[in-house]
mmCIF file of the N, C-alpha and C atoms, coordinates in Angstrom:
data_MODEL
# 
_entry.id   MODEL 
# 
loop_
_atom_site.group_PDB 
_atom_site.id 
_atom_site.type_symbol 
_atom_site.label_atom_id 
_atom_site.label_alt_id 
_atom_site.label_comp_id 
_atom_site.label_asym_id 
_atom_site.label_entity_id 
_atom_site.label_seq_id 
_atom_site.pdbx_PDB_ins_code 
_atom_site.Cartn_x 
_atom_site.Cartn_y 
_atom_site.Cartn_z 
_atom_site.occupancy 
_atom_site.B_iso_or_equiv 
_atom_site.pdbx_formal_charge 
_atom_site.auth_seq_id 
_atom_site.auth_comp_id 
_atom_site.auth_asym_id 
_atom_site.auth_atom_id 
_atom_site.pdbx_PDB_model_num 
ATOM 1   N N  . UNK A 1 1  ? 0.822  -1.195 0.000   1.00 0.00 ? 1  UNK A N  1 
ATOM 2   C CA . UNK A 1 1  ? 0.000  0.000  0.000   1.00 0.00 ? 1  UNK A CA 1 
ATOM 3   C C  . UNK A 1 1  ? 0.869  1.263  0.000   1.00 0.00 ? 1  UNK A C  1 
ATOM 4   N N  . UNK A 1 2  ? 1.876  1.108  0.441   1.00 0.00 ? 2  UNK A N  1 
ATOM 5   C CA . UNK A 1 2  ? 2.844  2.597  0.651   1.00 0.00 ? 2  UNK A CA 1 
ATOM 6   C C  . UNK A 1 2  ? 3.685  2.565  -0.706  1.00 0.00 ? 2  UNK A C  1 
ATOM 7   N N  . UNK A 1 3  ? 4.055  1.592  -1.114  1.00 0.00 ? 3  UNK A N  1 
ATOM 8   C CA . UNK A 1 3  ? 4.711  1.494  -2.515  1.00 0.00 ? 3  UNK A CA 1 
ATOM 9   C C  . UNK A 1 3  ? 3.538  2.186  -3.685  1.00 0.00 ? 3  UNK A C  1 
ATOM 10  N N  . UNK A 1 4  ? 2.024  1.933  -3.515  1.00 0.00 ? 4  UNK A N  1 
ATOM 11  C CA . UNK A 1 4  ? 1.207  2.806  -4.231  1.00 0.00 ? 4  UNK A CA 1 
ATOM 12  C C  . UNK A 1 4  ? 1.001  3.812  -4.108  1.00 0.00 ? 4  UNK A C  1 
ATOM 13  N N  . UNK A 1 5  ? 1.050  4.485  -2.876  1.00 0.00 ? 5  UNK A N  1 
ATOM 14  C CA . UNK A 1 5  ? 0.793  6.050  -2.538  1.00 0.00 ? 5  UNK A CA 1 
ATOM 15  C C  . UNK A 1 5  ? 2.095  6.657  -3.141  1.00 0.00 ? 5  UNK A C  1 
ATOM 16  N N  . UNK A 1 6  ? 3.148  6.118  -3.127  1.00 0.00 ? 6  UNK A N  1 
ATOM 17  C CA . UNK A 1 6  ? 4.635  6.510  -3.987  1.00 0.00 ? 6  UNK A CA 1 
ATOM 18  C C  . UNK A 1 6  ? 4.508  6.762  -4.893  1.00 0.00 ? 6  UNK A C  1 
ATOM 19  N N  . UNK A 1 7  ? 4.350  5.738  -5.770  1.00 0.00 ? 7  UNK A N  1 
ATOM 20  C CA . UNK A 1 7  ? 3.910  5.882  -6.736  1.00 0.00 ? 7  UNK A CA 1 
ATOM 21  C C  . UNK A 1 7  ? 3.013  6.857  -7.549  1.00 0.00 ? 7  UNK A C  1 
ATOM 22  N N  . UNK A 1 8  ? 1.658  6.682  -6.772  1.00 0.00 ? 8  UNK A N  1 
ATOM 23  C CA . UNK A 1 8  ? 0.836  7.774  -7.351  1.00 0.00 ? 8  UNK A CA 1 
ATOM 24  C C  . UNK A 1 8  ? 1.178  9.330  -6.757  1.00 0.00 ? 8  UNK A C  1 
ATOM 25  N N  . UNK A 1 9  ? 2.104  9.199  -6.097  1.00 0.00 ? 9  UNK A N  1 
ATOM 26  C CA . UNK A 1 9  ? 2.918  10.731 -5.428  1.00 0.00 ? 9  UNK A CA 1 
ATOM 27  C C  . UNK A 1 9  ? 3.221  11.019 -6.807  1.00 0.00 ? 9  UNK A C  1 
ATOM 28  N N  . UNK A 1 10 ? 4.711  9.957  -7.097  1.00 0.00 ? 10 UNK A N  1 
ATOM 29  C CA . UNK A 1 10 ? 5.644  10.370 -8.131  1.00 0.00 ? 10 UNK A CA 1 
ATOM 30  C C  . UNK A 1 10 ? 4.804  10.172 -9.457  1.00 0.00 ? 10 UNK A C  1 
ATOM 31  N N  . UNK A 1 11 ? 3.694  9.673  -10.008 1.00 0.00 ? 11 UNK A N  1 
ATOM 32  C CA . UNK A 1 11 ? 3.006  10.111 -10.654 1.00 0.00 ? 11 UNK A CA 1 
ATOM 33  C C  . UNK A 1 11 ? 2.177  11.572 -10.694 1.00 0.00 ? 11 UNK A C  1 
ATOM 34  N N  . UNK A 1 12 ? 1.928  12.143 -10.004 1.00 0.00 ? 12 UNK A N  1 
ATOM 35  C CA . UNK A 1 12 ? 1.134  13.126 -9.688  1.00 0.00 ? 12 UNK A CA 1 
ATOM 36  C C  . UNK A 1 12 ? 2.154  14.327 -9.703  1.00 0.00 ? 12 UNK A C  1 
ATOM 37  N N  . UNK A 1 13 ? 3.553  14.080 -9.106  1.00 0.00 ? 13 UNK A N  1 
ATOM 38  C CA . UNK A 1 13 ? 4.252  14.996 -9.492  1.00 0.00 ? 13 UNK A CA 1 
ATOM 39  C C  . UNK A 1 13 ? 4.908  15.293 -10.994 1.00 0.00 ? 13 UNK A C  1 
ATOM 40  N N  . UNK A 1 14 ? 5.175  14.101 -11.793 1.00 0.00 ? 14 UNK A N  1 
ATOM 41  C CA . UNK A 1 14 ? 5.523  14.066 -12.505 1.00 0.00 ? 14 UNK A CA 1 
ATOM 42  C C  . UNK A 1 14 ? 4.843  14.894 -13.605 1.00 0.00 ? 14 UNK A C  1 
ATOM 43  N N  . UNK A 1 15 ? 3.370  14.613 -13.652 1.00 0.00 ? 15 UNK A N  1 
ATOM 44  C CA . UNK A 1 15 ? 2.134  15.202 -14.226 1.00 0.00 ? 15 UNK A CA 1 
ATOM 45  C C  . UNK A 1 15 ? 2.063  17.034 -14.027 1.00 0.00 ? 15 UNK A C  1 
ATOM 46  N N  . UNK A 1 16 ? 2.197  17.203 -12.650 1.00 0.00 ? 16 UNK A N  1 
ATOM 47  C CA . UNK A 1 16 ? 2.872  18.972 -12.557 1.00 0.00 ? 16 UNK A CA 1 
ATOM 48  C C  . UNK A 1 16 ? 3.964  19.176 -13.284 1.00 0.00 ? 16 UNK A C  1 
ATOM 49  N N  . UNK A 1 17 ? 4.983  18.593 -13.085 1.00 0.00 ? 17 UNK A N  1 
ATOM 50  C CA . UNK A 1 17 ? 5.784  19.167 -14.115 1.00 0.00 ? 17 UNK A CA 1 
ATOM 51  C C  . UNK A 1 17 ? 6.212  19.169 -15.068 1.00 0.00 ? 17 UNK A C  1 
ATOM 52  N N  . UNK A 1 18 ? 5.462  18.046 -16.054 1.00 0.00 ? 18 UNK A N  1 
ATOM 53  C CA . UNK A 1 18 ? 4.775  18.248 -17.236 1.00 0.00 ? 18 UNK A CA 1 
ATOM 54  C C  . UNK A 1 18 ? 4.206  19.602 -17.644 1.00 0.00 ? 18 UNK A C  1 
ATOM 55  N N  . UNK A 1 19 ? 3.100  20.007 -16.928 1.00 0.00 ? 19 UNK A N  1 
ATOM 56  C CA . UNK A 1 19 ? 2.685  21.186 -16.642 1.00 0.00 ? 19 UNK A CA 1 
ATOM 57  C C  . UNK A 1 19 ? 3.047  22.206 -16.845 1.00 0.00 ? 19 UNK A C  1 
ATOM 58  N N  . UNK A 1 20 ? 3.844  22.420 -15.626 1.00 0.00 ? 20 UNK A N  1 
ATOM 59  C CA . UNK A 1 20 ? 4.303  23.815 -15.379 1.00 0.00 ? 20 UNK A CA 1 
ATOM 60  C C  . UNK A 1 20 ? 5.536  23.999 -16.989 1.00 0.00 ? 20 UNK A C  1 
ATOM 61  N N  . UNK A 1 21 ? 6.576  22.728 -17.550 1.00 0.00 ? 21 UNK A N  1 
ATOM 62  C CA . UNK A 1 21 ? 7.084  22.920 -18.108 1.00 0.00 ? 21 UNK A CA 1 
ATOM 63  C C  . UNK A 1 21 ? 6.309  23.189 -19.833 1.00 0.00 ? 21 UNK A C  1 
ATOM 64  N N  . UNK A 1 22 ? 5.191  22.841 -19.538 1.00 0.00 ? 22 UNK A N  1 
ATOM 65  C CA . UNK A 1 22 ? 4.390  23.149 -20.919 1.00 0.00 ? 22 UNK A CA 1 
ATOM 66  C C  . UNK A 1 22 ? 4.060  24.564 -20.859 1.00 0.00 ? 22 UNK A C  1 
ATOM 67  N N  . UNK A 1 23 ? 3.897  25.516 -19.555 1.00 0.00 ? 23 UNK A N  1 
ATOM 68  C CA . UNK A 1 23 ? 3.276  26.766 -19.059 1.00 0.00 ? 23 UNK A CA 1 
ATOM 69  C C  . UNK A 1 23 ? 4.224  27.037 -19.257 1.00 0.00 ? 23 UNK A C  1 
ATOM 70  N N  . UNK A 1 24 ? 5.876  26.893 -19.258 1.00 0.00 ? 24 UNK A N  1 
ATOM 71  C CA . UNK A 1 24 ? 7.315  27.558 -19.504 1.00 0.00 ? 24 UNK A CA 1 
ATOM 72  C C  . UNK A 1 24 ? 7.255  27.848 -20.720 1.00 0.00 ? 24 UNK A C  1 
ATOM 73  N N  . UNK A 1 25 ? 6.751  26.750 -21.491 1.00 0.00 ? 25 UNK A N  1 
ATOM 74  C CA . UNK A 1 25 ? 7.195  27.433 -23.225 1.00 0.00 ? 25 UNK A CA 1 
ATOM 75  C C  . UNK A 1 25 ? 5.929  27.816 -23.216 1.00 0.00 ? 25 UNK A C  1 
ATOM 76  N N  . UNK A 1 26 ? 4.959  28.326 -22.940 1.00 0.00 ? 26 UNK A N  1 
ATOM 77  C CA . UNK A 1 26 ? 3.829  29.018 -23.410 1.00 0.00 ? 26 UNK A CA 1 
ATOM 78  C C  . UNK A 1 26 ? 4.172  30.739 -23.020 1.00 0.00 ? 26 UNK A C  1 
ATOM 79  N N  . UNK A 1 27 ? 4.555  30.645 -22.266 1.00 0.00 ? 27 UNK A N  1 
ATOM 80  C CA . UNK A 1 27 ? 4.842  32.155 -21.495 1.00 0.00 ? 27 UNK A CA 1 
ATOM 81  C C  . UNK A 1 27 ? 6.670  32.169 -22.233 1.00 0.00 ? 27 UNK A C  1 
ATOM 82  N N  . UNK A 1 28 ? 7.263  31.499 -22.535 1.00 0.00 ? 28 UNK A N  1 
ATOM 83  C CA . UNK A 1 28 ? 8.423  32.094 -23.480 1.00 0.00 ? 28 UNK A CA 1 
ATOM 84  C C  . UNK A 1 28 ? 8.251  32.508 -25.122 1.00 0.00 ? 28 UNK A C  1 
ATOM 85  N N  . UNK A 1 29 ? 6.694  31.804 -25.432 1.00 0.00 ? 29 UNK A N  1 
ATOM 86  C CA . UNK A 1 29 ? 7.115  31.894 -26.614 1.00 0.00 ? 29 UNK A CA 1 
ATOM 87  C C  . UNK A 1 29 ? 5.699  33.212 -26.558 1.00 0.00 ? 29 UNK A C  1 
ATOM 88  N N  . UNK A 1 30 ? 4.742  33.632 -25.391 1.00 0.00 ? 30 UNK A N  1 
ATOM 89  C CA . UNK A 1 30 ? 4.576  35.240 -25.242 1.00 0.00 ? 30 UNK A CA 1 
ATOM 90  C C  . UNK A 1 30 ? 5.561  36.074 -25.378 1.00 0.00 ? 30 UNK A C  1 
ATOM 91  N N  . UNK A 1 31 ? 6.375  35.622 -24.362 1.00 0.00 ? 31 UNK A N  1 
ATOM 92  C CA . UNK A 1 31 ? 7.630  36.643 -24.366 1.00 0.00 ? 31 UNK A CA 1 
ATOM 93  C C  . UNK A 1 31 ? 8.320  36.941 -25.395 1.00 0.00 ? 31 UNK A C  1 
ATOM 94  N N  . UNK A 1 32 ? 8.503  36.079 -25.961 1.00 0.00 ? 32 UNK A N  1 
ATOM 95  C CA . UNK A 1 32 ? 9.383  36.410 -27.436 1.00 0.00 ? 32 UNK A CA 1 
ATOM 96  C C  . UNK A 1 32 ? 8.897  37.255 -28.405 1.00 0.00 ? 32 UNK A C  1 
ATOM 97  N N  . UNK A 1 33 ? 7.469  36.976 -28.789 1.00 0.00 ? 33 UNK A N  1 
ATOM 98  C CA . UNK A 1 33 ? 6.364  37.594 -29.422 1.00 0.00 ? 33 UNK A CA 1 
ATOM 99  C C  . UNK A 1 33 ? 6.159  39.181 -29.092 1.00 0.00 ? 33 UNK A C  1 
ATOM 100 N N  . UNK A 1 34 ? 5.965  39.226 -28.023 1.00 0.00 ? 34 UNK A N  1 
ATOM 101 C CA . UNK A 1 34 ? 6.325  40.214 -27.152 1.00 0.00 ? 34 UNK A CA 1 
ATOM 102 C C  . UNK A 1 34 ? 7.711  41.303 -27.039 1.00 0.00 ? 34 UNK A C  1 
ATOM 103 N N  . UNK A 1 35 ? 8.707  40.637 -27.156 1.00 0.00 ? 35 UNK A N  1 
ATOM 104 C CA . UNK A 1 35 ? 9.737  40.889 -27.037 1.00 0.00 ? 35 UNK A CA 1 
ATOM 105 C C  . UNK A 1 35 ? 9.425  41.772 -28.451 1.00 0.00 ? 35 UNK A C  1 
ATOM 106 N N  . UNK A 1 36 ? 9.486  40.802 -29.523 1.00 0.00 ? 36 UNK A N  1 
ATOM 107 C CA . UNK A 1 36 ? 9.694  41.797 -30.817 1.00 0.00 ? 36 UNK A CA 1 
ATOM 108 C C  . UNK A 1 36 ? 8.972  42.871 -31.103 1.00 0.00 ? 36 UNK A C  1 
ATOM 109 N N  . UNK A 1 37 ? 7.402  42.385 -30.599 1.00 0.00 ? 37 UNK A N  1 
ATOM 110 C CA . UNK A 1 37 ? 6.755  43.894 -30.592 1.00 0.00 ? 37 UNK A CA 1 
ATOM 111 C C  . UNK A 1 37 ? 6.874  45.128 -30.149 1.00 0.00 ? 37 UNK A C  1 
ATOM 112 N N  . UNK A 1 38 ? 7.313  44.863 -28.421 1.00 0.00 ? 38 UNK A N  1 
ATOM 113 C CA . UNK A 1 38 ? 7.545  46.249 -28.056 1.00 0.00 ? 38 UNK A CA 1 
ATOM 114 C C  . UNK A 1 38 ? 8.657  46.096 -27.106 1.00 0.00 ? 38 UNK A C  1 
ATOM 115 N N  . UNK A 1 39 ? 9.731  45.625 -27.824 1.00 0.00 ? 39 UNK A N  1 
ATOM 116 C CA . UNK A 1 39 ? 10.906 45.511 -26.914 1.00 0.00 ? 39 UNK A CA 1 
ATOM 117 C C  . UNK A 1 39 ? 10.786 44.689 -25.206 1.00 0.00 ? 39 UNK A C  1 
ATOM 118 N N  . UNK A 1 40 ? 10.934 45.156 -24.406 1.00 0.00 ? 40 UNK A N  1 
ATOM 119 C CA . UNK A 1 40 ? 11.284 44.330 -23.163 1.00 0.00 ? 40 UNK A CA 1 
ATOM 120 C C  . UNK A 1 40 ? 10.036 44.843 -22.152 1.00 0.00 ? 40 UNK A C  1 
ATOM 121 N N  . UNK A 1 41 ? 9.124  45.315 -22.682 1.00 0.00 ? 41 UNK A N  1 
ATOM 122 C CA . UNK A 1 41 ? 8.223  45.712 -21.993 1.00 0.00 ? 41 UNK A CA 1 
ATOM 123 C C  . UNK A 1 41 ? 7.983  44.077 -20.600 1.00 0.00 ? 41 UNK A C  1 
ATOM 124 N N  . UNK A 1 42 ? 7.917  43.514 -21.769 1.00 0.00 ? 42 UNK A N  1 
ATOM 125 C CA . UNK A 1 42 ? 7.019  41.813 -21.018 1.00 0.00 ? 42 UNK A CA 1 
ATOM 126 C C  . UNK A 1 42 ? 8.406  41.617 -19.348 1.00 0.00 ? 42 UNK A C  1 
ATOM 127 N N  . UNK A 1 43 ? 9.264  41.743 -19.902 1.00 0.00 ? 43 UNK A N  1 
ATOM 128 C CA . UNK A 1 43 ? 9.872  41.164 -19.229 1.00 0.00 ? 43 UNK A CA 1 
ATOM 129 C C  . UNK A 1 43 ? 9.851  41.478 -17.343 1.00 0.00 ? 43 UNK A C  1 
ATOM 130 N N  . UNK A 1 44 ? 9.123  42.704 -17.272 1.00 0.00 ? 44 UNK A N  1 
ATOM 131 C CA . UNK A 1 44 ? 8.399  42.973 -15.582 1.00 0.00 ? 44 UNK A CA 1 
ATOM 132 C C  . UNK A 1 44 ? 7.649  41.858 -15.463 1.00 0.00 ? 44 UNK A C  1 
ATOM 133 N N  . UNK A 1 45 ? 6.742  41.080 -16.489 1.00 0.00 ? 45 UNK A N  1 
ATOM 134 C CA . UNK A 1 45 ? 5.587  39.908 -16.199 1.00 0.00 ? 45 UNK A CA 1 
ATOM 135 C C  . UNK A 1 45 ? 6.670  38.879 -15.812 1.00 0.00 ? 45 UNK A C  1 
ATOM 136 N N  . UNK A 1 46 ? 8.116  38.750 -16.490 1.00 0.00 ? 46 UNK A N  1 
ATOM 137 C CA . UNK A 1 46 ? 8.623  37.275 -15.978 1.00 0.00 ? 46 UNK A CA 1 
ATOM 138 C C  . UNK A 1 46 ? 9.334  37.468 -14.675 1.00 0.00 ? 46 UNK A C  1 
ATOM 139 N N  . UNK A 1 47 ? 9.751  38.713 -14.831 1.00 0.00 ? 47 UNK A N  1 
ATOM 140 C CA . UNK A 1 47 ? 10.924 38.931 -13.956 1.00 0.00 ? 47 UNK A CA 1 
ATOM 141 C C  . UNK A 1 47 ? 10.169 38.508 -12.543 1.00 0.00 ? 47 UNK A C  1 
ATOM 142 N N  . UNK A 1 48 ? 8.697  38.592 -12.440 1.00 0.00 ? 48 UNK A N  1 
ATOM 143 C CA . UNK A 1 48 ? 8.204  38.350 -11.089 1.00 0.00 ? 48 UNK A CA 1 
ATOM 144 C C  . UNK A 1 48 ? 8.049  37.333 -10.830 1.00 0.00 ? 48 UNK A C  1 
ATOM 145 N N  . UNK A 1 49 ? 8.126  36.126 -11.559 1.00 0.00 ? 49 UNK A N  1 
ATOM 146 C CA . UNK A 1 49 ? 8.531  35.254 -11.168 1.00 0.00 ? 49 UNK A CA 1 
ATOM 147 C C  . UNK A 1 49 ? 9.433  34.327 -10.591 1.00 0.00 ? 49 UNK A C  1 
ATOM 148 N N  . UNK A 1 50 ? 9.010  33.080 -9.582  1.00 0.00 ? 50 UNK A N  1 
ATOM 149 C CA . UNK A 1 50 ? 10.148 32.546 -8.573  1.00 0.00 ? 50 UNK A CA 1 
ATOM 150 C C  . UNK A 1 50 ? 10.979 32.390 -9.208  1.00 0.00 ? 50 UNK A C  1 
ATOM 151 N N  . UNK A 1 51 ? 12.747 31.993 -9.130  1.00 0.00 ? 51 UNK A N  1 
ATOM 152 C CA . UNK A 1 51 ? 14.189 32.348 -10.039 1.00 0.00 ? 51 UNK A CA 1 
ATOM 153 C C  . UNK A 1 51 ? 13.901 31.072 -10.603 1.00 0.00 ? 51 UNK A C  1 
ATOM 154 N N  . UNK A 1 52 ? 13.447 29.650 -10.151 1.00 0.00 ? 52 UNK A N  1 
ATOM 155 C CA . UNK A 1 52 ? 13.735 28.723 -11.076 1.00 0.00 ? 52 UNK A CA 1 
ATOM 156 C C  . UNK A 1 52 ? 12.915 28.991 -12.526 1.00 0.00 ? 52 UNK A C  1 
ATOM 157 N N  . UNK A 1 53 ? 11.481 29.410 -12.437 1.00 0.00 ? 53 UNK A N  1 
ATOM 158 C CA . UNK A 1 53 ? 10.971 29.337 -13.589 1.00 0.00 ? 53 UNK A CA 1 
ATOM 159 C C  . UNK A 1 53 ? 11.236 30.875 -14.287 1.00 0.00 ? 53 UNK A C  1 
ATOM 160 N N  . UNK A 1 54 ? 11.884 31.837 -13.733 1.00 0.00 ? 54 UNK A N  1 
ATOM 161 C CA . UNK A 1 54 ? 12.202 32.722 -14.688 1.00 0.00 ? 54 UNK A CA 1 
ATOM 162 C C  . UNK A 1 54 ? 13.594 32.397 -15.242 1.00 0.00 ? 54 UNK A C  1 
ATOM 163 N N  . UNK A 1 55 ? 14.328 31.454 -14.453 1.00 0.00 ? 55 UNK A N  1 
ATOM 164 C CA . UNK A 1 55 ? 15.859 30.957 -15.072 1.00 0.00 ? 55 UNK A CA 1 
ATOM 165 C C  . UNK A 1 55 ? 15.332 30.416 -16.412 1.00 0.00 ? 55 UNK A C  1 
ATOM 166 N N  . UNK A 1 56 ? 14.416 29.355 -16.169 1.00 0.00 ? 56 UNK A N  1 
ATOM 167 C CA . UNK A 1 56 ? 13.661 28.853 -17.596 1.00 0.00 ? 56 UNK A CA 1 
ATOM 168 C C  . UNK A 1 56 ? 13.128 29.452 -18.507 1.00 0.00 ? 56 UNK A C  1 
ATOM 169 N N  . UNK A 1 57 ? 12.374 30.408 -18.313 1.00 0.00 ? 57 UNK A N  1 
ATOM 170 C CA . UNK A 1 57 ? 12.203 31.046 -19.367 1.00 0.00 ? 57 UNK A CA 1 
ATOM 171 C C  . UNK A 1 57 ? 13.163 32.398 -19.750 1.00 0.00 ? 57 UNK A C  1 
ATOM 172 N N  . UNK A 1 58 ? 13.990 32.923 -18.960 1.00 0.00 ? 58 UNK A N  1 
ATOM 173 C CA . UNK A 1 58 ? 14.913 33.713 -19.270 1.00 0.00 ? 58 UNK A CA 1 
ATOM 174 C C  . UNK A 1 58 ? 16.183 32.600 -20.840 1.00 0.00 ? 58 UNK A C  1 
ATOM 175 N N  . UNK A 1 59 ? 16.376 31.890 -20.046 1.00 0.00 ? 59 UNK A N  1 
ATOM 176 C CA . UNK A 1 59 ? 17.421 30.809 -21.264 1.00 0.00 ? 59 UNK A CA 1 
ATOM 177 C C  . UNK A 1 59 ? 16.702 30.363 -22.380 1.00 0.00 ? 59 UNK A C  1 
ATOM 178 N N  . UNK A 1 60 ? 15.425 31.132 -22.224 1.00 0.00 ? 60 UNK A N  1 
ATOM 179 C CA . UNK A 1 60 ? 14.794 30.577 -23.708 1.00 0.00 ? 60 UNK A CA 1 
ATOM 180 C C  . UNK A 1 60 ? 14.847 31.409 -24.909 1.00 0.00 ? 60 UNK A C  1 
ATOM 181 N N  . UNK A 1 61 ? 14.854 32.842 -23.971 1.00 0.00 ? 61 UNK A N  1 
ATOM 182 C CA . UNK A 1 61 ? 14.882 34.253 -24.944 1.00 0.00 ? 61 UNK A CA 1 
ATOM 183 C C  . UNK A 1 61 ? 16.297 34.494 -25.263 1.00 0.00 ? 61 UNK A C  1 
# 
């Protein structure tokens, strides 16, 4: 029974960060879009984000 709750942990996490890393290139490839239109305006929207996921989408631009 504890080997299943593991499991469906590390399933369930795995599934977030699926996620969040699909929400990384959705919001980089705003940013980029963005970027060309009106220069660096966007980049106050990433910059507020926690450092790991703005590290991610910062290395994308």
């Amino acid at each position: 029974m504890v080997d299943e709750m593991k499991r469906a942990q590390t399933e369930r996490q795995a599934a977030v960060n699926r996620a969040l890393d699909a929400l990384v290139e959705q919001v980089t490839a705003i940013a980029v879009k963005e970027r060309e239109k009106e220069g660096d305006v966007v980049r106050e929207v990433y910059e507020s984000l926690s450092g790991e996921w703005y590290n991610k989408i910062d290395k994308k631009i």
